[in-house]
C-alpha positions as CSV (number, residue, x, y, z in Angstrom):
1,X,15.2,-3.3,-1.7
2,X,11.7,-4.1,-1.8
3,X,8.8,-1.9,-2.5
4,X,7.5,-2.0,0.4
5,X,10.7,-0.4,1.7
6,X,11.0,2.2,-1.2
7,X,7.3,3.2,-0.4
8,X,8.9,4.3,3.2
9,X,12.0,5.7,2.1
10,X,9.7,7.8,-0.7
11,X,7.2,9.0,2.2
12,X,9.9,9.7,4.7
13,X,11.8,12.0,2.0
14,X,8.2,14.1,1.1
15,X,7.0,14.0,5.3
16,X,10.4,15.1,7.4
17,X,9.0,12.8,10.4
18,X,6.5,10.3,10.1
19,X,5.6,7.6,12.6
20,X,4.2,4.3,11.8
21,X,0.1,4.6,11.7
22,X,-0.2,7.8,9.7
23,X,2.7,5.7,7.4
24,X,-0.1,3.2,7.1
25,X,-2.7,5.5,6.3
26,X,-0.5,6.9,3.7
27,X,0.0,3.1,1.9
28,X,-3.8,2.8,2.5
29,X,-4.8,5.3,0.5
30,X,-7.0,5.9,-2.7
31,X,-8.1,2.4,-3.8
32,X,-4.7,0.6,-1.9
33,X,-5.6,-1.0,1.2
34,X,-2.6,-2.2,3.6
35,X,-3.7,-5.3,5.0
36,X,-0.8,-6.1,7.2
37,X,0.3,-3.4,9.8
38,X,2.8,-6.1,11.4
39,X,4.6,-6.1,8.4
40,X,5.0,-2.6,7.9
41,X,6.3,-2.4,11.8
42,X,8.8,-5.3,10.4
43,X,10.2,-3.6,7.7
44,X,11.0,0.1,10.2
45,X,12.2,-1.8,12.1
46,X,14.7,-3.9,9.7
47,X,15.4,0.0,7.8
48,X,16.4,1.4,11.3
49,X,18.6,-1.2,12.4
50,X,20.1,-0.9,8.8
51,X,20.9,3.0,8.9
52,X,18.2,3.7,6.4
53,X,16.0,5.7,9.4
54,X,16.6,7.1,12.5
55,X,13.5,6.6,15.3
56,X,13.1,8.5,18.4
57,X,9.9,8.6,20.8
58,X,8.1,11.8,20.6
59,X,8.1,14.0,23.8
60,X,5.5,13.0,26.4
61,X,3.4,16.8,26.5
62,X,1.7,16.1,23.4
63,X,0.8,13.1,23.5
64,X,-0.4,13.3,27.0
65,X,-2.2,16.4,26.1
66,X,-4.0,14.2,23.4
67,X,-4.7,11.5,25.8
68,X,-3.0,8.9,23.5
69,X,0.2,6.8,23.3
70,X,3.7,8.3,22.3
71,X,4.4,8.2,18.6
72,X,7.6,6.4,17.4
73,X,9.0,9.4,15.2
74,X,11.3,8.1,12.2
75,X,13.1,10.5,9.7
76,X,15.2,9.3,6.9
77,X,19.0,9.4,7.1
78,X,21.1,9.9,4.5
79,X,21.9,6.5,4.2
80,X,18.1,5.8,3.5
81,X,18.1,9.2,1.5
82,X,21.3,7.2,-1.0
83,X,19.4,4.1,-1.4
84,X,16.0,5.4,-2.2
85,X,18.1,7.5,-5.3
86,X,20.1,4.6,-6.4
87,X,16.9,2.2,-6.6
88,X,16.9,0.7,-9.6
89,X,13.4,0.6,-10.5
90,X,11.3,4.0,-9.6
91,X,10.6,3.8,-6.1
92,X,6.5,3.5,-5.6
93,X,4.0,5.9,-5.3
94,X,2.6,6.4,-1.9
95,X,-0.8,6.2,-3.6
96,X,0.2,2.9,-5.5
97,X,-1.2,-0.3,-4.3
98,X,1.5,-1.8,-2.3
99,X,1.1,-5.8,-1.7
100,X,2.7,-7.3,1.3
101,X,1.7,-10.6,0.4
């Protein structure tokens, strides 16, 4: 798995729901900067169509209310829950620089 993917699997176990720009955020944090959002899109959507995350659209009312786009909403399964434990390496910190080079 790669860290990119543990970073996820880690957020999405602390954050019940999370959806894809605040995930960003998250990575970016502290003195980590995520550089490519595309990727991070990628790798949802290669963890969803793998098991590891479910992903619904958020209902229209708040986002209308908020005059903004619906938020893809992804929680991790248990699947994603089994393979975030039996990483081999410690999965990453949200705060630790993650490189998507």
């Amino acid at each position: 798995m790669l860290p990119l993917e543990l970073a996820i699997l880690e957020h999405g176990v602390a954050n019940t729901t999370f959806y894809g720009f605040a995930l960003a955020r998250a990575l970016s944090d502290g003195d980590t900067a995520l550089t490519a959002h595309g990727t991070l899109y990628k790798a949802l959507a290669r963890m969803t169509d793998a098991g590891l995350l479910s992903a619904e659209w958020e209902d229209h009312a708040p986002a209308e209310a908020e005059g903004r786009p619906r938020r893809r909403l992804y929680r991790v399964t248990g699947a994603g829950a089994r393979a975030l434990a039996a990483a081999p390496a410690a999965p990453l910190a949200v705060s630790t620089k993650v490189s998507l080079a």
